[in-house]
N, C-alpha and C positions, 0 to 999 in steps of 0.2 A: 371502686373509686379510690380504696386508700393506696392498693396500690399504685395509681397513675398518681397519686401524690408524691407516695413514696422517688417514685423513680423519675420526679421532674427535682430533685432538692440538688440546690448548687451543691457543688466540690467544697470540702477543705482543705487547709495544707496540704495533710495526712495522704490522701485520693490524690492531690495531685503528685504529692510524690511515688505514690506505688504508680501512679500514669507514666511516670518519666522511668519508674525501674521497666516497668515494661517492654518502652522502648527501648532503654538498654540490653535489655534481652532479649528483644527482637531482633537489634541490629548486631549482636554475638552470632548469629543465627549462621550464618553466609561463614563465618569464622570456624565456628564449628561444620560448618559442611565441610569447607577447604581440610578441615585436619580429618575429617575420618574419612574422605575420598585418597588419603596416602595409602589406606589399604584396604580399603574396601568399594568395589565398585559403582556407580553413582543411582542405579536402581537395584541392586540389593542392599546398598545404602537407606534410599526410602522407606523400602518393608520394613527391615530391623527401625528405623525411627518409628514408625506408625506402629508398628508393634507394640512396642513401649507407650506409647500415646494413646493407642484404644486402649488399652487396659489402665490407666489413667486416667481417662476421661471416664468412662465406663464405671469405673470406678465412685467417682466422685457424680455419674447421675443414679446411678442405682442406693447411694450415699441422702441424695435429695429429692428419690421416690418420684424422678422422670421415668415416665414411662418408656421403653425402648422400644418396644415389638411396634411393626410398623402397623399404619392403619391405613384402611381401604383408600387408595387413589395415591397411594406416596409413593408408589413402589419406582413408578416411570420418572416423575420428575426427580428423586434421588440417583435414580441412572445415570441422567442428565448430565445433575451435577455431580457425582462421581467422576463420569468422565472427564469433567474440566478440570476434576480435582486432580484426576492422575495428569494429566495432561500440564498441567500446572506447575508439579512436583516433578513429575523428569523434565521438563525445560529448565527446574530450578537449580535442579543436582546437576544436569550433565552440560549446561551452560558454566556452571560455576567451573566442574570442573575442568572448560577448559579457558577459563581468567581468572583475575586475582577476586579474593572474598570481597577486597575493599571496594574493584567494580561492580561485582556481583551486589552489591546489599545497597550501591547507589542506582544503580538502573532496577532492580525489584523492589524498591522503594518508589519509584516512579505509579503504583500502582493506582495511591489515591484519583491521578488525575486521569490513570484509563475509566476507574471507577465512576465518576465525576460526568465520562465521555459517554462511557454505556448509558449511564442513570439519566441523561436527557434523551435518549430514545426509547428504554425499554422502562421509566417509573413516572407513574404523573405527578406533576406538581415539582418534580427535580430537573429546573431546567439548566443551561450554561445561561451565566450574564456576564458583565462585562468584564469584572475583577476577579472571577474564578475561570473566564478564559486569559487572562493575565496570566493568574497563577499558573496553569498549564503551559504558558508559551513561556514561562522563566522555569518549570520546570523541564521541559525540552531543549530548552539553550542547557540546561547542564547536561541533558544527555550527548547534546553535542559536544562541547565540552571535552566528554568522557570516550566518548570516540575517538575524536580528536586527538587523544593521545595514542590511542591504537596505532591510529592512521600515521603517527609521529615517529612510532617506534620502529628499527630498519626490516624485524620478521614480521610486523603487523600479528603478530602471534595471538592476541587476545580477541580479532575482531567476531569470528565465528562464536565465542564463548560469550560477549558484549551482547550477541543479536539473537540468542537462544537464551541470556535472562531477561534484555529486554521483553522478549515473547512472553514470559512466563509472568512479567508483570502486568503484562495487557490482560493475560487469564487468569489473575487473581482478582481484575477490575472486575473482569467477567464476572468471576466465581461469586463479589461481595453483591455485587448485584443481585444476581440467581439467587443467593444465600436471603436479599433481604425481600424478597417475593417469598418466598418459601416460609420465613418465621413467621409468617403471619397467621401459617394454619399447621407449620411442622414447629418443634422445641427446638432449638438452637442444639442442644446438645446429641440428640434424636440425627440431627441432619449431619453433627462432625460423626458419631460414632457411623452410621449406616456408610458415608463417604467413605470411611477408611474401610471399615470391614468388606465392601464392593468393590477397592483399589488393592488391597493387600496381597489377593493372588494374583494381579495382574503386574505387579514390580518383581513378583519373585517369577513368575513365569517369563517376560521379559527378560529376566536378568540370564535365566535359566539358554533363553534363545541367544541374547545378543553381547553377553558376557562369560562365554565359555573360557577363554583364553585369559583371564583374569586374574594373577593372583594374590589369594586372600591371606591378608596377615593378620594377626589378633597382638594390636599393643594396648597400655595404659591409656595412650591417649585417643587411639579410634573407639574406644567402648567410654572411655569420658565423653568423647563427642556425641555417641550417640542417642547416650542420658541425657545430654544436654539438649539434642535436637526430642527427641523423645518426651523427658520428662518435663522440662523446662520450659522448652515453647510450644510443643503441642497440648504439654497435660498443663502447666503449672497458668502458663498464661493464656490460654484459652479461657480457662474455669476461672481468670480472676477479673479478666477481660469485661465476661459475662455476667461475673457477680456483679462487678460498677455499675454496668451499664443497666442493672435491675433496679437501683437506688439513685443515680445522678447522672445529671443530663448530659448526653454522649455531646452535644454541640459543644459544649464549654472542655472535653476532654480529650475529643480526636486531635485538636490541633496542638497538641503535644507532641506526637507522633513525627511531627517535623523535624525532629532528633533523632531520632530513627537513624537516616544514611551516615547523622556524625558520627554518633556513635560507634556506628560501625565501623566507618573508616577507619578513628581512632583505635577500635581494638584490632583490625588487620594489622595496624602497625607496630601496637606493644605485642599481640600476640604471637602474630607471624611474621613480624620485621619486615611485610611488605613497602615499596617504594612511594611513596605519593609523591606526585607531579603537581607543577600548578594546575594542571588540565585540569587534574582528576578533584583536586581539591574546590577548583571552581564550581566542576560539577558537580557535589556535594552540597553545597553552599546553593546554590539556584536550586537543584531538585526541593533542600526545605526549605527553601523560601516558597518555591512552589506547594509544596503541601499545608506551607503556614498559613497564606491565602488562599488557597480553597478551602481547607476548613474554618479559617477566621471569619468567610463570607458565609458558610453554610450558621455557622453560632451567631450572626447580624441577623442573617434570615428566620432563625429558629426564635 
């Protein structure tokens, strides 16, 4: 009982602002892919990330006496999700790598509303109404948007990379779903470490079949990058993600996340001098508007 108290107390400042770093650092994410894809290839890219991330995460459950070793029935549905997980993770990298981070982190930012789309079929009691199908259809006008500009430019160069992170954010709806059937009888942290450690020889053995021709350079900044994808978003904000969500109520905190695409955007542009267009800017702008109303109406509901 104390802990369902515990973990219903509003946010303060403080929570809100580690919410909003987070999403700052979410939306780095796509930034940091783009820079360590200059020399390193997009799924031996992943393994080197998760590498750094299970031992990390691993790290910090063996730290708070999670149990890791799996227990009897988990073995299949971890599979599962494993697979969406790889699955997930090379549409992420090898879409990015072929468009800019700043589209890449706005159309995988789209995720909330596939999530939103699964969870009326496959969770009870999580249906669409009327203003979180709003927020989905103001989040798809930015994806159009965001297209839009592909379709604008004279080699359409980005469209094939646009439609490979779109995918990749329909299977992270997927994945949050799967993910929130699963906690219910697996640990959250149980379910990231087993994902990755079931994905890790399949990015390096993919890499191994379909990245022959590849080559690998080692700079400052593709091994900063991949501390960053590594430590930062798989280790540092997973584990802090997790910690909130154990004390204060996740409805009052998701719709932060709505910053997310800006942010990103914003840092394609100090980081990697990328271009932004109105399109693309529009579509930034509607995707969080999009994800501010579906989670604003899930924290009404809550």
């Amino acid at each position: 009982m104390g802990s369902s108290q515990v973990a219903n107390r509003n946010p303060d400042a403080s929570i809100v602002a580690l919410v909003l770093l987070l999403a700052l650092l979410w939306g780095g994410n796509s930034v940091a892919i783009k820079i360590g894809l200059q020399d390193i290839p997009p799924l031996a890219l992943a393994g080197f990330r998760f590498i750094i991330g299970l031992a990390a995460v691993t790290g910090w459950a063996l730290y708070q006496r999670v149990r890791i070793r799996l227990e009897p029935g988990e073995l299949v549905p971890l599979i599962w999700l494993s697979l969406i997980f790889l699955l997930q993770i090379i549409a992420l990298n090898v879409g990015t790598h072929y468009t800019t981070s700043s589209r890449s982190i706005v159309l995988n930012s789209t995720y909330p509303l596939f999530t939103t789309l699964f969870a009326h079929f496959m969770l009870q009691g999580d249906r669409l109404t009327v203003p979180k199908s709003l927020g989905i259809l103001l989040a798809f006008g930015g994806v159009t948007f965001t297209f839009m500009e592909s379709m604008n430019l004279a080699s359409r160069e980005y469209l094939l990379g646009d439609a490979i992170v779109l995918a990749s954010g329909a299977l992270l709806g997927l994945r949050v779903v799967a993910t929130k059937r699963l906690v219910q009888s697996i640990h959250p942290y149980r379910l990231l470490i087993w994902s990755m450690l079931f994905s890790l020889p399949c990015f390096f053995l993919l890499s191994l079949i379909f990245e022959q021709g590849w080559e690998y350079q080692v700079s400052l900044s593709s091994v900063a990058a991949i501390l960053y994808q590594g430590l930062v978003v798989a280790g540092f904000c997973f584990v802090a993600w997790t910690s909130v969500l154990q004390f204060y109520k996740a409805s009052r905190l998701v719709v932060l996340f709505f910053a997310t695409p800006l942010f990103g955007v914003v840092l394609s542009r100090l980081l990697l001098d990328e271009p932004l267009g109105l399109e693309l800017i529009a579509g930034a702008v509607l995707v969080a508007a999009g994800i501010y109303l579906v989670n604003r109406t899930k924290e009404e509901e809550g």
